[in-house]
C-alpha positions as CSV (number, residue, x, y, z in Angstrom):
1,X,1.6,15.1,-31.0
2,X,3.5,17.0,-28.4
3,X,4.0,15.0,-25.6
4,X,5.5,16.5,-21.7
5,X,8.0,14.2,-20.5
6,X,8.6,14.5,-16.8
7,X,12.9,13.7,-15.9
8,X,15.6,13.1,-13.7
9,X,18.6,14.9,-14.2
10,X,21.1,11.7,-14.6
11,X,18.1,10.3,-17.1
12,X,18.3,13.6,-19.5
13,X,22.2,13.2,-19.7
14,X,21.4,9.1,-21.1
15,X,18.8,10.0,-23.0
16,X,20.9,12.9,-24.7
17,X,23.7,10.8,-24.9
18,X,22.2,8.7,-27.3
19,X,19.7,6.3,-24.8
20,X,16.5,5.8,-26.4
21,X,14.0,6.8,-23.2
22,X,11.8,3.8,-23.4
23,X,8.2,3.3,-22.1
24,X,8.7,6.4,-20.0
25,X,5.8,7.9,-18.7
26,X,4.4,11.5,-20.4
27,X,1.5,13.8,-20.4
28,X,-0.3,14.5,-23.6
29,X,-2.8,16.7,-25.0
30,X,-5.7,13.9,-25.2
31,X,-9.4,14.2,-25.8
32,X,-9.7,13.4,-21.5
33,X,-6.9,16.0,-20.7
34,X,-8.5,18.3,-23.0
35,X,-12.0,17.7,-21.6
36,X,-11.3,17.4,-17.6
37,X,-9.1,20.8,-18.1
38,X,-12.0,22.6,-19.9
39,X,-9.5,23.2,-22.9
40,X,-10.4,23.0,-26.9
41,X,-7.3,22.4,-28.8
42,X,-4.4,20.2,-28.2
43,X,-2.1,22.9,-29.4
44,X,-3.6,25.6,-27.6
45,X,-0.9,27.7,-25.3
46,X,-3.3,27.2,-22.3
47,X,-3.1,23.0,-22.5
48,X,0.4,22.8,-23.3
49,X,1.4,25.5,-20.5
50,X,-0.8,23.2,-18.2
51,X,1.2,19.8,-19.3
52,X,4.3,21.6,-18.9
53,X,3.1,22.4,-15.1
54,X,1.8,18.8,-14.8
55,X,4.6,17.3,-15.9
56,X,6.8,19.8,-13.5
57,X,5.0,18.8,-10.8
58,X,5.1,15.1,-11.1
59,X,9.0,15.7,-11.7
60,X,9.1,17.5,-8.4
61,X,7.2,14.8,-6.7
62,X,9.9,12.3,-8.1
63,X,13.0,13.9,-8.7
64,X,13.3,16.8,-5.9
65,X,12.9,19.3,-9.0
66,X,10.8,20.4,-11.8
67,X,13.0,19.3,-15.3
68,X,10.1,18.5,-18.5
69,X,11.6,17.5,-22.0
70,X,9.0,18.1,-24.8
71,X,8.6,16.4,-27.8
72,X,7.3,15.4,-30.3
73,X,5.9,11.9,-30.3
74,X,3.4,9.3,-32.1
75,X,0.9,8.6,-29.5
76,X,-1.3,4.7,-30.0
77,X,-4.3,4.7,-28.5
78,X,-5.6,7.2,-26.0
79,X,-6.6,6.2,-22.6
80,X,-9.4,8.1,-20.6
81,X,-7.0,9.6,-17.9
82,X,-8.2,12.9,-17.4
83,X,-4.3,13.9,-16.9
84,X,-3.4,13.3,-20.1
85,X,-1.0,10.2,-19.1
86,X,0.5,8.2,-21.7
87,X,3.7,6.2,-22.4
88,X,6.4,6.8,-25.0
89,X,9.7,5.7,-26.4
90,X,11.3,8.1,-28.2
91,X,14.8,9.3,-29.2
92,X,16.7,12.7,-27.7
93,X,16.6,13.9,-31.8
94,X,12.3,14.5,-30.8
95,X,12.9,17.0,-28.1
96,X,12.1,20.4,-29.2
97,X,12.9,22.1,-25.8
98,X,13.2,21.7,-22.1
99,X,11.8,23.7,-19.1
100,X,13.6,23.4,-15.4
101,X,13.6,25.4,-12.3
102,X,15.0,28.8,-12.1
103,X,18.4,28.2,-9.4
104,X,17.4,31.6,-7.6
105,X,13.6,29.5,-6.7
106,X,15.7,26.7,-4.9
107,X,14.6,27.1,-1.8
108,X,10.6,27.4,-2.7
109,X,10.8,24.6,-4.7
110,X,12.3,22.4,-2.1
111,X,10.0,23.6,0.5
112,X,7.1,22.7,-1.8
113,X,8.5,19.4,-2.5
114,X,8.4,18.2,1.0
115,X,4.7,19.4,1.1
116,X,3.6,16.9,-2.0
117,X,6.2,14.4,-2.4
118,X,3.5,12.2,-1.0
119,X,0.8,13.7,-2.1
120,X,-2.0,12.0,-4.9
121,X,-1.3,13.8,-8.4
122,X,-4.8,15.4,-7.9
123,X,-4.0,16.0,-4.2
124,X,-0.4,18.4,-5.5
125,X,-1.9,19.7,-8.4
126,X,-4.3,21.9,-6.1
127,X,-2.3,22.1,-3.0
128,X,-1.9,26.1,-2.1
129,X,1.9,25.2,-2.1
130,X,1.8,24.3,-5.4
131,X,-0.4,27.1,-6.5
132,X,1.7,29.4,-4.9
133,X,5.2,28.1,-6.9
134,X,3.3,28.3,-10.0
135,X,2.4,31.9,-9.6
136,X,5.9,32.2,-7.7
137,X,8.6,30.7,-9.9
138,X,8.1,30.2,-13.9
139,X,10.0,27.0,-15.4
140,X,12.7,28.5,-17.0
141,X,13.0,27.5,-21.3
142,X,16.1,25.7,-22.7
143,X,16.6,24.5,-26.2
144,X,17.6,20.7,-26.5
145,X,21.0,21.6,-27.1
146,X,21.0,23.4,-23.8
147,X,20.7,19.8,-21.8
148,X,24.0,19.6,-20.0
149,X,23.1,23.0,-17.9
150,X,20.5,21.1,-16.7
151,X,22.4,17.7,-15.3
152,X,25.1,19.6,-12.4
């Protein structure tokens, strides 16, 4: 299953220099995600554009900047979590592509980050500030092999 890894810039540049990322914490298509987000397929374009904003947001919440690695991982059991949260260890080798922040959307991205840093997910998620950098400033696509541009 694909699974939306939310990371650190100094963490992709371990984990792509060979670190295993270990019990990290990811989104995932699951049955709850699926259900809470009124979606019907795990592999739909909708859910796995909405991971890929989740997990960007949670970044941006963490790291001061929205950087997702996806991948493809083997998920145990499913938890109930209507965001799709679930934990994974999993080689570099399993990432079939990575989104981050455009440079020229610096500024918005930062201002937005001092508005939810703090915030609950559910609180961010629907926080105008966040709506507005989602309909502002698309995550920009890199291809695994792309990683160092990402960790300056």
């Amino acid at each position: 299953m694909l699974v939306f890894v939310p990371v650190a810039s100094a963490d992709l540049a371990a984990w792509a220099s060979g670190e295993v990322l270990s019990d990290a914490d990811a989104f995932a298509p699951t049955a709850a995600f699926l259900d809470a987000f009124g979606l019907s397929a795990p592999d739909e374009e909708d859910a796995e554009r909405t991971l890929t904003y989740l997990a960007g947001l949670v970044a941006l919440q963490r790291h001061g900047h929205r950087l997702v690695a996806v991948a493809e991982a083997p998920l145990g059991a499913e938890g109930d979590d209507e965001w799709g949260r679930v934990r994974v260890s999993l080689p570099f080798s399993h990432v079939s592509a990575l989104f981050a922040d455009d440079p020229d959307a610096a500024a918005q991205v930062a201002s937005v980050r001092a508005v939810v840093q703090d915030l609950s997910l559910d609180e961010a998620w629907s926080a105008p500030a966040h709506e507005r950098l989602l309909a502002d400033a698309d995550l920009m696509w890199f291809g695994p092999e792309e990683w160092s541009q990402l960790v300056g």
